[in-house]
C-alpha positions in Angstrom: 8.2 -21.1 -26.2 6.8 -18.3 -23.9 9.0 -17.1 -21.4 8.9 -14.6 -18.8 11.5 -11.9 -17.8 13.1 -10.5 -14.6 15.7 -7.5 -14.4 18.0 -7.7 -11.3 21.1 -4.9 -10.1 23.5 -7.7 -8.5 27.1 -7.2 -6.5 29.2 -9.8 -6.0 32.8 -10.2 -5.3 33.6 -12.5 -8.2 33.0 -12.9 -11.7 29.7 -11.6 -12.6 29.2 -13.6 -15.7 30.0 -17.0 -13.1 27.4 -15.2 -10.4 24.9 -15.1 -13.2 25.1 -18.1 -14.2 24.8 -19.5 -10.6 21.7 -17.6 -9.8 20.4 -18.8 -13.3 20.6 -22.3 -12.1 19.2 -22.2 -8.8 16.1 -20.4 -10.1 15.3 -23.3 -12.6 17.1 -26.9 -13.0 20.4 -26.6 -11.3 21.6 -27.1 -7.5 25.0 -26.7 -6.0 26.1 -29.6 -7.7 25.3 -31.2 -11.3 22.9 -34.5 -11.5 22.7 -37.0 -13.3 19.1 -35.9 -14.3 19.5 -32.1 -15.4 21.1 -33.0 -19.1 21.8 -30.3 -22.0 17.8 -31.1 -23.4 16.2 -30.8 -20.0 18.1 -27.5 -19.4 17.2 -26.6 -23.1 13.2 -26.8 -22.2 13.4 -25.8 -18.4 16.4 -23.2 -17.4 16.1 -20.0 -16.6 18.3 -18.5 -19.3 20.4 -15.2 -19.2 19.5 -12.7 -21.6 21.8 -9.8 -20.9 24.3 -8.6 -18.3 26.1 -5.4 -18.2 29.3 -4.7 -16.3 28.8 -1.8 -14.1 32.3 -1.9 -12.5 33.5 -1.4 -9.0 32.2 -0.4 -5.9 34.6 0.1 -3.0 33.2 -2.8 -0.4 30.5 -5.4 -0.2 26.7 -3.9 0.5 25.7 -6.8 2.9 27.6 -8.9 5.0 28.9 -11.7 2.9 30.9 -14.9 3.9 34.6 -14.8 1.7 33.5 -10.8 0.6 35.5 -8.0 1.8 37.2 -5.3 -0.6 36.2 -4.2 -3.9 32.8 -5.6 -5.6 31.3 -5.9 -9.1 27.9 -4.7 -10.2 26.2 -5.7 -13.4 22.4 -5.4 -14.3 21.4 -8.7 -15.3 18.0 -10.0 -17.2 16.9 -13.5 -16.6 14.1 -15.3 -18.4 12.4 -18.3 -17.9 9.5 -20.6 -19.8 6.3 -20.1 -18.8 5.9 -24.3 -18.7 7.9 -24.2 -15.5 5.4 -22.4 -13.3 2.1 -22.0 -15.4 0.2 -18.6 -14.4 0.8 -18.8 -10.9 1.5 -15.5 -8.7 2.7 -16.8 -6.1 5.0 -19.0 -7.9 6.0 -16.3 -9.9 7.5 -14.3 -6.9 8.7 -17.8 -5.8 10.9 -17.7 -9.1 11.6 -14.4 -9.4 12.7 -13.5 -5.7 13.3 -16.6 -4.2 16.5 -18.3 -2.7 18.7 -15.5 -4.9 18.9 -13.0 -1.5 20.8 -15.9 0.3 23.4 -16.6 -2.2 26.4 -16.8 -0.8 27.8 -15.5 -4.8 26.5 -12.1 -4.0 26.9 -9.4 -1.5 23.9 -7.4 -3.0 20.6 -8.8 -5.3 17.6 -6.4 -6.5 14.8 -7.4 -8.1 14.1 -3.8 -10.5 11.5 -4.7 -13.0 9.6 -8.0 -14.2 8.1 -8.2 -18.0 4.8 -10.5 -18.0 3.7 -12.3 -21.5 0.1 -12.2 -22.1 -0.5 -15.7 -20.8 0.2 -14.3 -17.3 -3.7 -12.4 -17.7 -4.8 -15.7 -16.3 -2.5 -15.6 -13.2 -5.2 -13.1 -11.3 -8.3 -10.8 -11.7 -6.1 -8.0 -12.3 -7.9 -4.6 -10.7 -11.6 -4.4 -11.4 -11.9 -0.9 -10.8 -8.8 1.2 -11.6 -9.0 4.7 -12.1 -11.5 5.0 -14.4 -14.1 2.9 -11.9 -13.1 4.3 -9.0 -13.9 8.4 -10.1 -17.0 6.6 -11.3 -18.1 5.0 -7.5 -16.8 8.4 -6.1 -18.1 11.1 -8.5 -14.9 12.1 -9.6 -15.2 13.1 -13.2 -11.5 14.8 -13.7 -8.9 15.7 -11.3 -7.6 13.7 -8.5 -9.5 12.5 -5.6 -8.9 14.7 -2.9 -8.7 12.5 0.1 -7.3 11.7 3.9 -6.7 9.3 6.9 -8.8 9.1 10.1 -6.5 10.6 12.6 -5.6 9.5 15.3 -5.1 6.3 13.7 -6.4 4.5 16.5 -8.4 5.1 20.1 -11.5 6.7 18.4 -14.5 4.7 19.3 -16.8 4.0 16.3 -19.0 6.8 17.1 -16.2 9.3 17.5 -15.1 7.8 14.3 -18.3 8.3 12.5 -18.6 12.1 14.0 -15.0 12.9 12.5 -16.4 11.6 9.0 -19.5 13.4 8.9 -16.8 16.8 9.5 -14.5 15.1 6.9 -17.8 14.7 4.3 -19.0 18.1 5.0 -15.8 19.5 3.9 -15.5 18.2 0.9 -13.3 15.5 0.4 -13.6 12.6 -2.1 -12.0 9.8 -0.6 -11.7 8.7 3.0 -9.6 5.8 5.1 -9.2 4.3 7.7 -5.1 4.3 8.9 -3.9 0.6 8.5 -3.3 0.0 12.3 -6.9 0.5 12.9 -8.5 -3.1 12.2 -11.1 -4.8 14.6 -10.0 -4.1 18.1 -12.2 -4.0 20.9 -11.9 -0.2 21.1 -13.0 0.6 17.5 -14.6 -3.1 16.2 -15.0 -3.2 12.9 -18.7 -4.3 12.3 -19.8 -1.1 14.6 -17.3 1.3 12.8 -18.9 0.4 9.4 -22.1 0.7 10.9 -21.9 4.1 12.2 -19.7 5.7 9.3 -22.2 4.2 6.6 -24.9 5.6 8.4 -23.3 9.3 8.6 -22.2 8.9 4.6 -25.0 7.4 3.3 -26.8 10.3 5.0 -24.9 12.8 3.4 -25.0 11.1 0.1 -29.1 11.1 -0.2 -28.7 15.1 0.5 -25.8 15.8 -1.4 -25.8 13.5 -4.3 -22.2 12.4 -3.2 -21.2 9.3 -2.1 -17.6 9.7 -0.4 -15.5 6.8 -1.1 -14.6 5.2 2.4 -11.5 2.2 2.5 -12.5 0.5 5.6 -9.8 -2.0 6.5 -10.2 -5.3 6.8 -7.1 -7.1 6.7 -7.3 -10.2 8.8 -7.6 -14.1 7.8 -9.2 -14.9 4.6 -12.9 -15.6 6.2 -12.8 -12.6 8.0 -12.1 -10.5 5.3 -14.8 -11.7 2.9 -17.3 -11.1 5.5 -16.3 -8.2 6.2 -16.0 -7.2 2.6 -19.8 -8.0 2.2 -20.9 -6.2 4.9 -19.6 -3.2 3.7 -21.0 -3.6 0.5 -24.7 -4.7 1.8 -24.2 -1.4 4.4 -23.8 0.6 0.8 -19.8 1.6 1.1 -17.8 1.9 -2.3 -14.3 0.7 -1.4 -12.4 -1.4 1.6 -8.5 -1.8 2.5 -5.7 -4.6 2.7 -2.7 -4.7 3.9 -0.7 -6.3 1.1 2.1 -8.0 3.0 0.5 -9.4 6.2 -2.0 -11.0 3.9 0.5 -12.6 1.3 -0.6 -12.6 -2.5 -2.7 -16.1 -1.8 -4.6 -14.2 0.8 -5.1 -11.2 -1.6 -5.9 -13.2 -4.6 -8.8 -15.1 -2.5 -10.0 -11.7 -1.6 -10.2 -9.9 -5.1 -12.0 -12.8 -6.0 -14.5 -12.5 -4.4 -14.7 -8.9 -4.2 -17.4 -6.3 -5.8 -15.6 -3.6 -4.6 -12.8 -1.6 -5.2 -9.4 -2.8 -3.3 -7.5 -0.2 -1.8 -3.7 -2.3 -1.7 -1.3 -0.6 1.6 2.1 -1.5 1.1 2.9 -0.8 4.7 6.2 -3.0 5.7 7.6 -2.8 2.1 10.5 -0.8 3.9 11.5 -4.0 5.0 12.3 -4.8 1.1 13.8 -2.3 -0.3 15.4 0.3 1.8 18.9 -0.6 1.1 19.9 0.0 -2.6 21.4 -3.2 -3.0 18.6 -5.3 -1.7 15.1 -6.9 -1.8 12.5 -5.2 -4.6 11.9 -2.0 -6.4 8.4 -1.0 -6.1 8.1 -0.7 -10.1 8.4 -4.8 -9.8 6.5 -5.8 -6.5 3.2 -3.2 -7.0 3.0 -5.8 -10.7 2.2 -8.8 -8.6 -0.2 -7.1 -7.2 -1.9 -5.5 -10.2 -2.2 -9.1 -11.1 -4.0 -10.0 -7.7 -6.6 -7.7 -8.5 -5.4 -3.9 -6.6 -7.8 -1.1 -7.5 -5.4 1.5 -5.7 -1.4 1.0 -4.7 0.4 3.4 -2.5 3.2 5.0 -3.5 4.4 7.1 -1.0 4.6 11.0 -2.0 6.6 13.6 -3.1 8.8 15.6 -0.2 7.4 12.5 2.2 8.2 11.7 5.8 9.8 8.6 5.4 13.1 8.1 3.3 12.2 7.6 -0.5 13.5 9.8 -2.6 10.9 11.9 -5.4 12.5 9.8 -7.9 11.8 6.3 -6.5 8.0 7.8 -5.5 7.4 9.0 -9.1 8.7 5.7 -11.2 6.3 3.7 -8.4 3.3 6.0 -9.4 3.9 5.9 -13.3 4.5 2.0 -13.4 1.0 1.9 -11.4 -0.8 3.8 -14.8 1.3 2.0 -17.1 -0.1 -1.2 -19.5 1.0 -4.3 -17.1 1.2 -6.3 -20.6 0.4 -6.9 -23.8 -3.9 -6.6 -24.2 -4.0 -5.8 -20.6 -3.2 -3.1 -19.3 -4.5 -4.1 -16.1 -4.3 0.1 -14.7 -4.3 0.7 -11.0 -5.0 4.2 -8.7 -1.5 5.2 -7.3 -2.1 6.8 -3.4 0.2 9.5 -2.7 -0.1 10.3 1.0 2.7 10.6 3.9 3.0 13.9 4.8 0.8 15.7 2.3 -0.2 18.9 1.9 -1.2 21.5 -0.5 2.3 22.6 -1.6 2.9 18.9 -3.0 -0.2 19.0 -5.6 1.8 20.6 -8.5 5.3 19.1 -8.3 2.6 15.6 -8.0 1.1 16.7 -11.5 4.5 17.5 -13.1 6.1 14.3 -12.0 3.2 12.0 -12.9 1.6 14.0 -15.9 -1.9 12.8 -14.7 -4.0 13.5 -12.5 -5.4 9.7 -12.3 -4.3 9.4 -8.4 -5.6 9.7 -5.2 -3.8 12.4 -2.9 -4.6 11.5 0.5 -3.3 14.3 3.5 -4.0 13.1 7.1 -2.5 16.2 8.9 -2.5 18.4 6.1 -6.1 18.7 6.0 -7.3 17.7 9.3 -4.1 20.2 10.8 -5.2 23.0 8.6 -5.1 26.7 11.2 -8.8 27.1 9.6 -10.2 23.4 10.2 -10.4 20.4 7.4 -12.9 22.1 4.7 -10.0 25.2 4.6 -7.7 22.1 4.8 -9.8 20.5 1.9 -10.2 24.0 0.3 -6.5 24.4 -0.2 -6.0 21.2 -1.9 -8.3 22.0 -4.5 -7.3 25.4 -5.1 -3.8 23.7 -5.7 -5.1 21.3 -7.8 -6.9 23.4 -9.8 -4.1 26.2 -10.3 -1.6 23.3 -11.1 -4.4 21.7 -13.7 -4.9 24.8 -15.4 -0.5 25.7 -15.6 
């Protein structure tokens, strides 16, 4: 029987074995209580099954308020499995699974989802990225190296023509890979339609005399119709890439989206915070950005080395790596990881060493457009970084 596997780091103030066991059940055929209907064959074919657990001893206090916790807690890494004939190839069944009612448990005062391993069967769950890294350097010219790239800044209150006039400066400098900042959707100030418009008009421009066509990730996050219109347009207007919020849209959201899509799909994770922050809670990023891989994301943020927010290098580099590693057997289902927050030259060869590739996108907002000397000494730098890092 194919099955399906999750890792988990879980606390809990009791026996970890008897925790185990309890979140084993209420992920598959049990409840609080045993019925008449769940008997020894039905949990044979349908229960989520524990395949390993190891005892990772004390921790002073409980992580998260817990009712009937207080004093010294047990940790234990656990691995769960479960038959594929319970869900099917479903995504959003398998997060449903996977990460469902376990946080609420009353058995555990801290849950993590770390890692999920996918059989082959799961190819059918979602397109899986139609671009990666190897079609995205071909849309944006990109032969070796990473894409050098940046955020519109100020992330919002540019009209659409101030937009397109900070693009044209952006293209002229150099840079690869442009996007808009997720805040900046289809307001009145900026509305979409108008800032695709005007932007495609200043690249497309620049590509006939250059020979370049910079990749742009408009965003288009919004409800499923919207979105695929909006997706078409930029692809009838001649763009090479648009953006989606991962979370507000929801993986069914996503999947309808990706699709549909003939263009690259540039996945922000912004509010994944809200998951994962504290150690003892919510996902790693190594297990969520795989659902999403699934659903058909070209490019996956991953934070960046030395960022502004509070993930540590370590975190941001197993994020990146998972992103350019085979998703499963036959499919390896490669996606772009983004390294951007706080960005600037001085990142690019500590970026290399961590990743050991340079199949990424290294997006700097301020540290391009804030260069002393402008964007293209901004853009300059980067590449001089790049290359001296490429070359040892």
């Amino acid at each position: 029987m194919i099955r399906f596997e999750a890792d988990y780091l879980i606390e809990t103030p009791g026996d970890p074995q008897a925790a185990t066991e309890t979140m084993a059940g209420e992920q598959s055929s049990g409840t609080f209580v045993s019925v008449p209907g769940e008997t020894a064959e039905l949990k044979e074919r349908a229960a989520a099954r524990v395949e390993r657990l190891e005892d990772l001893g004390e921790v002073p206090a409980p992580s998260l308020p817990t009712p009937g916790a207080a004093g010294a807690q047990r940790r234990a890494r656990v691995t769960l499995s479960w038959p594929m004939d319970s869900i099917g190839a479903s995504l959003p069944n398998l997060m449903t699974t996977v990460g469902g009612n376990l946080f609420e448990l009353r058995a555990f005062s801290g849950l993590r989802v770390e890692d999920i391993r996918l059989p082959a069967a799961f190819a059918a769950a979602g397109p899986g990225p139609r671009f990666g890294p190897d079609g995205t350097r071909r849309l944006a010219g990109v032969e070796k190296g990473p894409l050098i790239g940046t955020i519109v800044k100020p992330s919002v209150g540019l009209s659409p023509e101030n937009t397109a006039g900070l693009v044209a400066e952006m293209a002229e400098a150099g840079l690869d890979f442009i996007k808009d900042d997720e805040l900046q959707a289809d307001g009145p100030a900026c509305p979409f339609d108008a800032r695709v418009r005007a932007v495609m008009d200043v690249l497309n421009r620049h590509a006939d005399r250059t020979g370049k066509k910079v990749m742009y990730a408009f965003n288009l996050t919004g409800e499923v119709d919207e979105m695929r219109r909006r997706h078409d347009l930029v692809r009838d207007l001649g763009g090479t890439c648009v953006m989606v919020s991962m979370l507000p849209v929801g993986l069914s959201g996503f999947l309808a989206l990706s699709r549909h899509a003939d263009l690259p799909i540039h996945a922000h994770r912004n509010g994944w915070g809200a998951l994962s922050r504290h150690p003892a809670l919510g996902w790693s990023y190594v297990a969520f950005s795989k659902l999403w891989r699934l659903a058909g994301a070209d490019h996956l943020h991953v934070n960046g080395l030395s960022n502004k927010f509070c993930e540590p290098d370590e975190s941001v580099t197993a994020s990146a790596r998972a992103c350019l590693s085979p998703l499963m057997e036959g499919h390896p289902m490669l996606a772009m990881p983004v390294f951007s927050s706080g960005q600037t030259a001085a990142q690019a060869a500590p970026t290399l060493a961590a990743l050991g590739s340079a199949d990424l996108i290294h997006a700097a907002g301020g540290g391009i457009l804030g260069h002393p000397d402008g964007p293209r000494a901004g853009v300059a730098a980067m590449r001089s970084a790049w290359a001296e890092a490429m070359h040892g």
